[in-house]
KEKE-3310 file (N, C-alpha, C; in steps of 0.2 Angstrom, whole numbers, plus 5000, padded with zeros to 4 digits):
npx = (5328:5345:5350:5339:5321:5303:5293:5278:5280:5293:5311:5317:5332:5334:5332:5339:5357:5357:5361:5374:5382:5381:5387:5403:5406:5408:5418:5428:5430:5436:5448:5456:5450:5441:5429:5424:5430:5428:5412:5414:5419:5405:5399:5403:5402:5389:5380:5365:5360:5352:5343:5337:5334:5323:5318:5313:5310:5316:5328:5343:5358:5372:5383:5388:5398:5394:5381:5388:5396:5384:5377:5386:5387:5376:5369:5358:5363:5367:5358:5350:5338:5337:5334:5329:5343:5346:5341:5335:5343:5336:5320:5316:5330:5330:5341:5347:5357:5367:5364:5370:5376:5371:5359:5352:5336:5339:5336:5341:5343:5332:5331:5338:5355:5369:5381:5395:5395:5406:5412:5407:5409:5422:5423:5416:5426:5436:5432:5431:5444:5449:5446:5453:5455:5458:5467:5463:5458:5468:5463:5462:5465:5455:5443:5426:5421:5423:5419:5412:5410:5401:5395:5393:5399:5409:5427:5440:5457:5472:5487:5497:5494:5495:5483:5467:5453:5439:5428:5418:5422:5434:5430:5421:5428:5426:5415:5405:5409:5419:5435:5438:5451:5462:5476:5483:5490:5491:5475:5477:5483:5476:5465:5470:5477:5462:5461:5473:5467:5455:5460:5469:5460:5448:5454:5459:5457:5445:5439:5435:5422:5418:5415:5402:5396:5389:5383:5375:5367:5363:5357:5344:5341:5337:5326:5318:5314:5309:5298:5292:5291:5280:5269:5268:5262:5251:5243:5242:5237:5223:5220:5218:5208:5197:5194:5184:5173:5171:5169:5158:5149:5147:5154:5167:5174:5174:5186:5195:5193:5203:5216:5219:5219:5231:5241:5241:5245:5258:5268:5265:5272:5284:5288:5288:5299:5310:5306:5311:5324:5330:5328:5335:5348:5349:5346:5359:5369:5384:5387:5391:5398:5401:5408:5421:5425:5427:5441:5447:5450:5458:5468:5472:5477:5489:5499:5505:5506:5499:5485:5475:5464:5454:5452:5448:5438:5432:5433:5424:5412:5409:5415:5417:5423:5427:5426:5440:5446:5447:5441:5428:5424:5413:5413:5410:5409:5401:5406:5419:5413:5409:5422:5424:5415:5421)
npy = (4829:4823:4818:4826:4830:4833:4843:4848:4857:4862:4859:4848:4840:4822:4810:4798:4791:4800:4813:4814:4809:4817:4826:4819:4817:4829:4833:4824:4825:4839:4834:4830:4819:4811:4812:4800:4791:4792:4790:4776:4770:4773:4766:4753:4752:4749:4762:4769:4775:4790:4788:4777:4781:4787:4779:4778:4771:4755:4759:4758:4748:4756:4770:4785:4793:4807:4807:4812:4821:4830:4833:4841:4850:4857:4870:4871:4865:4872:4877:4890:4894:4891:4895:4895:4890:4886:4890:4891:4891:4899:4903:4893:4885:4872:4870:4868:4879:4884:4898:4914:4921:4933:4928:4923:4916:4919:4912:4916:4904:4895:4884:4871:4871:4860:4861:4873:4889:4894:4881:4877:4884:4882:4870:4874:4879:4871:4861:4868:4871:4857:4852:4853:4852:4837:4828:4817:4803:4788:4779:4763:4745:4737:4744:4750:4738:4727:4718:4714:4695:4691:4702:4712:4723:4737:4733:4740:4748:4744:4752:4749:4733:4731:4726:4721:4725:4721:4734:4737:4729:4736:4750:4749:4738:4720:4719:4722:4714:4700:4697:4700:4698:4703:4701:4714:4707:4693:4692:4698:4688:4678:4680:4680:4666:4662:4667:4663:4650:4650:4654:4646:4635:4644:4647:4635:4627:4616:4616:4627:4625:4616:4625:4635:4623:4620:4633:4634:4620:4625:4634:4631:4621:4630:4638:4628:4625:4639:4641:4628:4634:4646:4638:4632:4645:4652:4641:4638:4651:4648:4639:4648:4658:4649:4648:4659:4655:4644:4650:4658:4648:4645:4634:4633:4644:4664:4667:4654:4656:4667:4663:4652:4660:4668:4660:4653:4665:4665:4656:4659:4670:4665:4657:4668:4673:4663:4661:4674:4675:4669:4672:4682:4674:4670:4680:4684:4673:4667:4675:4671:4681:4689:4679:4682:4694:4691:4685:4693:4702:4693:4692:4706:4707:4698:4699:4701:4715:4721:4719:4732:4748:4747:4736:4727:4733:4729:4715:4709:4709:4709:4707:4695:4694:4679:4673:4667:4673:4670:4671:4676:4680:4685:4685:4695:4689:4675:4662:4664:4661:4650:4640:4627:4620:4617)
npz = (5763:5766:5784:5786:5792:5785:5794:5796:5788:5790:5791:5802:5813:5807:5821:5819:5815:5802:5803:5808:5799:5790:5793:5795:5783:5778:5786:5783:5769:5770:5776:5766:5758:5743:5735:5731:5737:5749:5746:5747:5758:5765:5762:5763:5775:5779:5777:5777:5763:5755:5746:5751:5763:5758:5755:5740:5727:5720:5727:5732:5740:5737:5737:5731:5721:5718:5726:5737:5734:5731:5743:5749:5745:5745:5752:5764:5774:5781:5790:5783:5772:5755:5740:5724:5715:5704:5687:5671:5654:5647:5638:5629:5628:5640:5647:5664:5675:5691:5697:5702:5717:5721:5717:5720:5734:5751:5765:5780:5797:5797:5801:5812:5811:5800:5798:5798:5794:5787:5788:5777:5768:5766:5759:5748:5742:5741:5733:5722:5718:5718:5706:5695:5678:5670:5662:5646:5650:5644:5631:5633:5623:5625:5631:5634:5630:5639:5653:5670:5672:5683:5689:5678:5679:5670:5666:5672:5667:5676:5676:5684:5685:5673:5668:5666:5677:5689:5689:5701:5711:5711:5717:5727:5734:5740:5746:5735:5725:5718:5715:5699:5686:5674:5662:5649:5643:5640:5635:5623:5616:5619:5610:5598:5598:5593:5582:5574:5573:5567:5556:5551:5547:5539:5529:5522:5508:5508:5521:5524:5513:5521:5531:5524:5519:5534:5539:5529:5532:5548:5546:5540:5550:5561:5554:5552:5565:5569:5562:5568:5583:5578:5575:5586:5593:5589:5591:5606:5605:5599:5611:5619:5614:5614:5629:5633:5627:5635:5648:5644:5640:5655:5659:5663:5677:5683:5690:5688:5673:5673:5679:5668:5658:5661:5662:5650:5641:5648:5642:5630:5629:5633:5623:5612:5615:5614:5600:5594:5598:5590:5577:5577:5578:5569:5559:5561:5557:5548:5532:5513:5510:5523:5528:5517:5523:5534:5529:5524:5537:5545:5536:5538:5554:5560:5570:5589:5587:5575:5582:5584:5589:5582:5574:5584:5585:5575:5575:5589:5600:5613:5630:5643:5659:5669:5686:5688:5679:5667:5647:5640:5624:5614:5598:5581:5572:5568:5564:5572:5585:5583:5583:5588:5580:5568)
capx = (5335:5347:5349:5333:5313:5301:5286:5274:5282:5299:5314:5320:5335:5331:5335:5344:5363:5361:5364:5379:5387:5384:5396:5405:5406:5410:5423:5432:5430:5442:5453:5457:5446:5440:5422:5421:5435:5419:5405:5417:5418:5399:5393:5407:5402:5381:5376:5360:5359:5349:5338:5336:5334:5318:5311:5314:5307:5323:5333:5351:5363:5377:5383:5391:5403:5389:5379:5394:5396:5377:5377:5394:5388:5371:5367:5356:5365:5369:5352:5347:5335:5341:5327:5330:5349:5347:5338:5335:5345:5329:5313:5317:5333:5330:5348:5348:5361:5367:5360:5376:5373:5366:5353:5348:5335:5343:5330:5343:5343:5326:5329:5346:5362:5374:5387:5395:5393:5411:5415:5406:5411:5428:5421:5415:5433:5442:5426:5434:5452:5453:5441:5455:5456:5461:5469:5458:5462:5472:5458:5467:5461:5446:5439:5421:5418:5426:5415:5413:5405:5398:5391:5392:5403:5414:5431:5444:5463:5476:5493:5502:5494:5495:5477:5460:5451:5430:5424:5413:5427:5439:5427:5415:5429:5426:5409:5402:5411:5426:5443:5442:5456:5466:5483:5481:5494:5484:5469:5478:5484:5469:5462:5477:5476:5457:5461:5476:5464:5450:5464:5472:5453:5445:5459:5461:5449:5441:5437:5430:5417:5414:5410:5399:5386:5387:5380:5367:5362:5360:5350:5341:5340:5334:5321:5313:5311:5306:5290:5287:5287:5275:5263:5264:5259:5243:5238:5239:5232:5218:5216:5216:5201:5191:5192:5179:5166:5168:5167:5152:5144:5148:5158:5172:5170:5178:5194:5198:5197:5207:5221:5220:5222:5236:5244:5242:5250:5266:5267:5267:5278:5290:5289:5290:5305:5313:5308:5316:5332:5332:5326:5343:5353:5347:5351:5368:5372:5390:5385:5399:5400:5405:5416:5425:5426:5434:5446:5453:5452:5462:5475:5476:5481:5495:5502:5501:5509:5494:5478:5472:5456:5450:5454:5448:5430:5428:5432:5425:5407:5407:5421:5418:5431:5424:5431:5447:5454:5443:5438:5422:5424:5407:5416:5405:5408:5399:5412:5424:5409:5407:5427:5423:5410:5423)
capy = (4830:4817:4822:4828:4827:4839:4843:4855:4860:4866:4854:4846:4835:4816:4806:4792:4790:4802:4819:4812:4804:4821:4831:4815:4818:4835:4832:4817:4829:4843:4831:4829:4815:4812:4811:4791:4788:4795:4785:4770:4770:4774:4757:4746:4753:4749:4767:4768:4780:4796:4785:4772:4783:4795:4775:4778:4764:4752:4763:4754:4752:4757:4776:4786:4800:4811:4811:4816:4830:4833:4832:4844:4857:4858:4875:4868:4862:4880:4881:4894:4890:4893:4896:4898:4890:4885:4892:4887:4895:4900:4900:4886:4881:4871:4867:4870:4882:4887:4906:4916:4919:4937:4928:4917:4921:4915:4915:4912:4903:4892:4876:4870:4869:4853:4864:4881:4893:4894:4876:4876:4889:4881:4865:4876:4882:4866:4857:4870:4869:4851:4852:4856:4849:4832:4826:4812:4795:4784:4772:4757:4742:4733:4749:4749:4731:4720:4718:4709:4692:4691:4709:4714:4732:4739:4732:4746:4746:4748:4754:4743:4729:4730:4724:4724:4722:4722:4742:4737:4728:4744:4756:4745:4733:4714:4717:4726:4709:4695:4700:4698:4702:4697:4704:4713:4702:4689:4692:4698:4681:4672:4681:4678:4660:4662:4670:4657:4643:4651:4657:4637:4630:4645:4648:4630:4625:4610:4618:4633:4621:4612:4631:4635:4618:4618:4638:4629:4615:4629:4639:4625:4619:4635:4640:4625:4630:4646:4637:4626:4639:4648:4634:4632:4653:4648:4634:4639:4658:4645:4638:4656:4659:4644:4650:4665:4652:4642:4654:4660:4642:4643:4628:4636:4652:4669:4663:4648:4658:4671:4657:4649:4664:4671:4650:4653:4669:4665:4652:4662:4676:4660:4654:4671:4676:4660:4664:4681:4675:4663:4677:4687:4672:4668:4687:4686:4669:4673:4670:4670:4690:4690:4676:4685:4699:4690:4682:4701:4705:4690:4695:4712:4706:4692:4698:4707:4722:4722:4722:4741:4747:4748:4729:4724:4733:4724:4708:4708:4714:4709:4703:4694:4689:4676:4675:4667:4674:4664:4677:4674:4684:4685:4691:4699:4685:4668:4658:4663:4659:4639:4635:4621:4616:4617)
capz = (5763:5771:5788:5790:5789:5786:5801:5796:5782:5792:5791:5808:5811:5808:5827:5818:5813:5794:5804:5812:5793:5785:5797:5796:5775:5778:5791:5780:5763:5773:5779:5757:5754:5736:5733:5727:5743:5756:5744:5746:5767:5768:5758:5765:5784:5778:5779:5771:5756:5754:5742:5755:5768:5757:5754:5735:5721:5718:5731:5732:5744:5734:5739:5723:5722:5716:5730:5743:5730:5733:5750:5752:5739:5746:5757:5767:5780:5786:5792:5779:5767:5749:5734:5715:5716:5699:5682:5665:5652:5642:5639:5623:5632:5648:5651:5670:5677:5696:5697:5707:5725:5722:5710:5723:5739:5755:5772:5787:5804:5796:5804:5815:5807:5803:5798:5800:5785:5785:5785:5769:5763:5766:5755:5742:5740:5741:5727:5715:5719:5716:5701:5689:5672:5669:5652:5646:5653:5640:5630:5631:5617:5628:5633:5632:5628:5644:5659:5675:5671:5687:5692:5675:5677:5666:5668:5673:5664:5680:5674:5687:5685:5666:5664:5666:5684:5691:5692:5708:5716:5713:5719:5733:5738:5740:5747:5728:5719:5719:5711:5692:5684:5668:5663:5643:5637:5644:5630:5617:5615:5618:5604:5590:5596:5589:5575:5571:5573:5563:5549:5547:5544:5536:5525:5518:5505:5513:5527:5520:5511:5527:5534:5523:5523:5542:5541:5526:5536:5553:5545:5539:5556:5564:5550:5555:5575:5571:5561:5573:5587:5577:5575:5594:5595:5585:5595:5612:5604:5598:5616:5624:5612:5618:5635:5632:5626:5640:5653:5643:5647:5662:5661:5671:5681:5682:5692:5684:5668:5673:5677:5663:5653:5664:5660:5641:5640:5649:5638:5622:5630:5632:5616:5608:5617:5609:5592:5594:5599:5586:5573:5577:5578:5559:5555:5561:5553:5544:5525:5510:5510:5529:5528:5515:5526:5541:5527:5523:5543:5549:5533:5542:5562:5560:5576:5591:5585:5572:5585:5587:5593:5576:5574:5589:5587:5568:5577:5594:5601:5619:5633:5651:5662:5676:5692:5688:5675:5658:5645:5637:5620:5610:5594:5578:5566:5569:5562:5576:5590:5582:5580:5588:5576:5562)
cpx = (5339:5349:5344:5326:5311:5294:5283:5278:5292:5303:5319:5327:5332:5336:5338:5351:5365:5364:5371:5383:5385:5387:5401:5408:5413:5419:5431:5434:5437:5448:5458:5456:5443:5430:5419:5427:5430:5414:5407:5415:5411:5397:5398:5403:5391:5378:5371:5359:5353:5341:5333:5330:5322:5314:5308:5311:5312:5329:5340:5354:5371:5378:5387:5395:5399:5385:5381:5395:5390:5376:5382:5391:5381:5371:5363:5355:5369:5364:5350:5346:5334:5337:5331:5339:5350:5342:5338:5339:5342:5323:5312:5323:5330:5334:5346:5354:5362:5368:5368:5374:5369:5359:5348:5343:5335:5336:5336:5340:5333:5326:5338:5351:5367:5380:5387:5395:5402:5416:5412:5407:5418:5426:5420:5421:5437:5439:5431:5439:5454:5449:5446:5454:5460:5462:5464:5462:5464:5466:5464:5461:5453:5443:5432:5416:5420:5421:5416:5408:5399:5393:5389:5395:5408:5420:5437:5452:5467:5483:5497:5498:5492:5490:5472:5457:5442:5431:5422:5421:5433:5436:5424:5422:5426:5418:5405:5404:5418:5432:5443:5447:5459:5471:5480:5484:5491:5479:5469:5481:5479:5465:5466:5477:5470:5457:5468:5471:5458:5455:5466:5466:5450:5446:5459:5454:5442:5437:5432:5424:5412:5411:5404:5391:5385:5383:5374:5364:5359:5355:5343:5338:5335:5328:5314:5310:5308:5297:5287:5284:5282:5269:5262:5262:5253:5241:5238:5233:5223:5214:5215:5209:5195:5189:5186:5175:5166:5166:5159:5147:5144:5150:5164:5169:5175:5187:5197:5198:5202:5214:5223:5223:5229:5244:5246:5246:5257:5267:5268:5270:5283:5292:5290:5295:5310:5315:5311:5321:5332:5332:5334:5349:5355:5350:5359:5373:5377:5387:5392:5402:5404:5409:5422:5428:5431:5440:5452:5456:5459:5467:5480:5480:5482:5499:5500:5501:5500:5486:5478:5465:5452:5450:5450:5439:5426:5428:5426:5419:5407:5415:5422:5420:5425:5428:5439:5451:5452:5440:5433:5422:5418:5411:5409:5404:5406:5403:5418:5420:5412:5414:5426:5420:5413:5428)
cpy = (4826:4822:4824:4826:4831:4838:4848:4859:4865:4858:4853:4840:4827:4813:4800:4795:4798:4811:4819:4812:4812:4827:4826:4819:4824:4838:4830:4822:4834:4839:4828:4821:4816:4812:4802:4789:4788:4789:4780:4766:4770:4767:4752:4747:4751:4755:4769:4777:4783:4794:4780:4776:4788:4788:4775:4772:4763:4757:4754:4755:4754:4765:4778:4793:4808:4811:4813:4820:4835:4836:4840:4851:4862:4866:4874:4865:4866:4883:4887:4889:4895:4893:4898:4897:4888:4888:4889:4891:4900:4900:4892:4883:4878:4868:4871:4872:4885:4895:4906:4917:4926:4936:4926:4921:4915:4918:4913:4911:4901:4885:4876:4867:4862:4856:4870:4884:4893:4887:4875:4880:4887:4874:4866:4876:4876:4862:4862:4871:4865:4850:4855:4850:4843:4831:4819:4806:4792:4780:4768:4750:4739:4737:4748:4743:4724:4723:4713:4701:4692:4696:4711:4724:4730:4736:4738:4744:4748:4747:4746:4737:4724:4725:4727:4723:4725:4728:4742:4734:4734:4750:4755:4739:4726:4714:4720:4715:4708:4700:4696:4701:4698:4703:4706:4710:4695:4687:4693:4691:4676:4672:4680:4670:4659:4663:4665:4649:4644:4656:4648:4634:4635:4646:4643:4629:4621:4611:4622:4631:4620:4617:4634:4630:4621:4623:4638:4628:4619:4630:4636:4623:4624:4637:4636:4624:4632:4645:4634:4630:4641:4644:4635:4641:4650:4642:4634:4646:4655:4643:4641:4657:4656:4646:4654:4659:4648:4643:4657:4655:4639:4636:4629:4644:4657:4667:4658:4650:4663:4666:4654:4656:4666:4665:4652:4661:4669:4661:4655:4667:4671:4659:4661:4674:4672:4661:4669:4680:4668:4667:4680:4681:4670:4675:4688:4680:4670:4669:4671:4677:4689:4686:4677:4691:4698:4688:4687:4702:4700:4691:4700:4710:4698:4692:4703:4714:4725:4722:4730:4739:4747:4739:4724:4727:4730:4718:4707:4712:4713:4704:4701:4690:4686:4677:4672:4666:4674:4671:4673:4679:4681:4690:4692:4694:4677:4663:4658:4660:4651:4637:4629:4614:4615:4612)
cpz = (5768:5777:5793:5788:5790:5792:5799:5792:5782:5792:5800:5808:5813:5817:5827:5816:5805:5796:5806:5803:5791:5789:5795:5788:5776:5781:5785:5771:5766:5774:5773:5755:5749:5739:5734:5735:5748:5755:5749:5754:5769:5765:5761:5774:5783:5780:5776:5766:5754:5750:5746:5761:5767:5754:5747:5730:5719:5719:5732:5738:5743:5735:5732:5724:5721:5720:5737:5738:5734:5739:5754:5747:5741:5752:5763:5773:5784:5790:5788:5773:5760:5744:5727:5716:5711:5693:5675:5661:5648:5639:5634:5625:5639:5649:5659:5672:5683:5693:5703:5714:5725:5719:5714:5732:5745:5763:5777:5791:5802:5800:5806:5809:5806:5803:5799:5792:5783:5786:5777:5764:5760:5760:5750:5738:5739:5735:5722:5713:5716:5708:5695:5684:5670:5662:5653:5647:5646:5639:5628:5625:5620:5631:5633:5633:5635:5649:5663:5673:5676:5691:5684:5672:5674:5670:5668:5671:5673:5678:5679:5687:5677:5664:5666:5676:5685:5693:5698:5712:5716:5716:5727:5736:5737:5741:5740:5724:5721:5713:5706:5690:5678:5666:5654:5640:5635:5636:5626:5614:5616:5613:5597:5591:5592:5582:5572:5570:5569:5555:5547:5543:5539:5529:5520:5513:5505:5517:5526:5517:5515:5530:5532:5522:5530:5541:5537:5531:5544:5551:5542:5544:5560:5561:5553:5563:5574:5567:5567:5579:5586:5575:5582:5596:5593:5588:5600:5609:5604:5604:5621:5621:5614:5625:5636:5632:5632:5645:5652:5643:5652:5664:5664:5673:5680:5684:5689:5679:5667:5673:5674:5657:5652:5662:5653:5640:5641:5646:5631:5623:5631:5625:5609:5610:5614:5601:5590:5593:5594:5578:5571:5576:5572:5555:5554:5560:5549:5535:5521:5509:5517:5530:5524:5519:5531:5536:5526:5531:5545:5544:5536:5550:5561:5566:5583:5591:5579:5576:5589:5587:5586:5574:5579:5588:5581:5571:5584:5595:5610:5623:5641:5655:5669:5682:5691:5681:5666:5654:5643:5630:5616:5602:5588:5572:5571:5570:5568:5585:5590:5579:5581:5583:5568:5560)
residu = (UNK:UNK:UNK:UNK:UNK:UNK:UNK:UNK:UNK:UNK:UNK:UNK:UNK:UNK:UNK:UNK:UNK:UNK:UNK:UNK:UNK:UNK:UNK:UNK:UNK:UNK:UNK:UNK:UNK:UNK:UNK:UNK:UNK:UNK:UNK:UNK:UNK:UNK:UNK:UNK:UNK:UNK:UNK:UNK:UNK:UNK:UNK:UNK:UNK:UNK:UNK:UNK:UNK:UNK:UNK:UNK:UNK:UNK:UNK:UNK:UNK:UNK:UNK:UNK:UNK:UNK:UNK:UNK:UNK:UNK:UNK:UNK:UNK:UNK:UNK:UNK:UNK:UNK:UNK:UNK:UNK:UNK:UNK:UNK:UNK:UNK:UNK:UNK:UNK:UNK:UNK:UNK:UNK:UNK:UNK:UNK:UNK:UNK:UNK:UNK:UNK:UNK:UNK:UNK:UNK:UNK:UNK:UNK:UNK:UNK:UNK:UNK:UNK:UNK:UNK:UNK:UNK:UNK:UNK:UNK:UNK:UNK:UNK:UNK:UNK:UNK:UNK:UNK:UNK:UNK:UNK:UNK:UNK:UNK:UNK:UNK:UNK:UNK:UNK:UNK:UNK:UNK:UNK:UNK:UNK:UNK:UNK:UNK:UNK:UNK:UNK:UNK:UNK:UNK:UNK:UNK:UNK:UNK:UNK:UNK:UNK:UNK:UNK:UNK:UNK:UNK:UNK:UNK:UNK:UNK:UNK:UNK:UNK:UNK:UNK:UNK:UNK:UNK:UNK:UNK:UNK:UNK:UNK:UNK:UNK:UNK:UNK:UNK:UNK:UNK:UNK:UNK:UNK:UNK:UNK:UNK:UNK:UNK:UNK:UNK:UNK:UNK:UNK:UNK:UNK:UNK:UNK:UNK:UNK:UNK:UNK:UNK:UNK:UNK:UNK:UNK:UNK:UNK:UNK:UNK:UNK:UNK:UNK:UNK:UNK:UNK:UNK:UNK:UNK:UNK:UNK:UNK:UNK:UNK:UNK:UNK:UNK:UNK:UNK:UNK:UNK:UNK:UNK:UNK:UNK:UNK:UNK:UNK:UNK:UNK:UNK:UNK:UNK:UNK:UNK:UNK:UNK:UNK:UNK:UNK:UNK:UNK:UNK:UNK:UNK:UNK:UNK:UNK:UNK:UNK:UNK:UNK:UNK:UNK:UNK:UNK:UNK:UNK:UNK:UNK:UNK:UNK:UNK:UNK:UNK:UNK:UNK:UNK:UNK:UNK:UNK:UNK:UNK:UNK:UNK:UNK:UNK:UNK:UNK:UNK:UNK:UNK:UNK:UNK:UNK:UNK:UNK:UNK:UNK:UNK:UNK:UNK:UNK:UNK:UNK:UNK:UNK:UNK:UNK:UNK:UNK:UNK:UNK:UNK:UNK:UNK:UNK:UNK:UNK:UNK:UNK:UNK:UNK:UNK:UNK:UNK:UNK:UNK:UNK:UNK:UNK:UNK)
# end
């Protein structure tokens, strides 16, 4: 438990900094700090985290609004040691539910205290005060699908800055990630320019022809990769199986076969990871069915009054903003990927 360590099966407080930060928490929560406001302060000031602290496998140093709940909600920092604080709901349910305080079995004055029982008492009360019901946040159209390029978190709508902005950078500050940001008016126009530019060419009859060779002549082009690759599977596979015989003429030795095997493997886990991504790229080639398809979509959004989220999730699979500003839009239709190539 952060805070503390156990000796002999009794918990003592640890003689570093974490019994100090969780009076600290406790203090800063009274004083009507949020949860994720606490987290925030603890990761910018480098306080090592409860995961860190217990030497965890892929322990972070990122703090989270869940475990300053944890921390704050916990009994255990009253010096009484708290048993059966949770239950299943059934013997075939095992949803986990807090048992009420008569359900629970309390040992006081087990080990020294961080807190007093009626500051946390006071914390209990204020946890479910603020815990009223929020109406659901407004999904604005790139919900879901826009991210940080750089970190890779969701990107968060903010009213006054009527766009989008880096999750880690609103949450963690500058030291999480740089300030991406893009305005939505911003993207909806960088997307209507894609779709004016893929409605002139795909529209026309000329072009339209020339769209479908080019997705011929790829797939044509790709078909023949994905052979080659697989010749080269079977021909290293071939030179992994010689290895056996010649370790068994002791024409090389244990070691030197191990490394050669260990050579040849990585080797065809390269090569079949190409084929893979080349497998899917061929699947998701636009053919004359999906190019009908976009030609109805871009009938329907002519303008920006016409892009909703329903529009926007037929067009659009993926969206990330760099640092200054460039979206990256991976949309669902091939054709609007390779306008270039039209």
């Amino acid at each position: 438990m952060y805070g503390y360590v156990v000796i002999d099966g009794t918990l003592h407080l640890r003689t570093d900094q974490t019994p100090e930060v969780v009076q600290w928490i406790y203090e800063e929560y009274i004083s009507g700090r949020g949860f994720d406001s606490i987290a925030r302060e603890l990761y910018v000031k480098n306080i090592p985290t409860p995961s860190m602290i217990a030497n965890r496998k892929n322990c972070g140093p990122r703090w989270h609004g869940t475990s300053v709940r944890f921390i704050l909600e916990n009994p255990h920092y009253t010096g009484s040691l708290v048993q059966q604080r949770e239950t299943t709901l059934s013997v075939t349910n095992k949803t986990r539910i807090k048992n009420p305080k008569d359900k629970m079995i309390i040992v006081p004055n087990t080990h020294k205290s961080l807190v007093s029982e009626v500051t946390f008492q006071l914390v209990q009360d204020l946890i479910k005060n603020r815990s009223k019901k929020r109406n659901p946040s407004n999904k604005h159209l790139f919900s879901n699908i826009i991210t940080c390029y750089d970190c890779g978190t969701s990107m968060h709508f903010k009213s006054n800055r009527k766009g989008y902005i880096c999750g880690a950078y609103v949450k963690y500050t500058k030291k999480a990630c740089s300030h991406h940001a893009i305005k939505e008016e911003n993207l909806i126009r960088h997307i209507l320019d894609d779709l004016d530019k893929c409605r002139k060419k795909v529209l026309i009859s000329g072009t339209s022809e020339k769209l479908h060779e080019i997705n011929r002549r790829e797939k044509i082009r790709l078909s023949n990769r994905v052979t080659t690759l697989q010749s080269k599977i079977e021909s290293v596979q071939a030179k992994k199986s010689k290895l056996l015989t010649l370790l068994m003429d002791e024409t090389i030795n244990k070691s030197e076969y191990q490394v050669a095997v260990s050579s040849y493997d990585k080797e065809i886990s390269s090569i079949k990871s190409e084929e893979t991504q080349l497998q899917y790229i061929l699947k998701r080639k636009d053919n004359e069915e999906e190019i009908n398809k976009l030609r109805e979509l871009l009938d329907e959004v002519s303008c920006r009054t016409d892009i909703t989220n329903t529009s926007i999730n037929k067009l659009i699979k993926h969206i990330k903003i760099k640092r200054n500003g460039t979206p990256l839009i991976e949309y669902r239709f091939q054709t609007l990927n390779y306008l270039e190539d039209l």
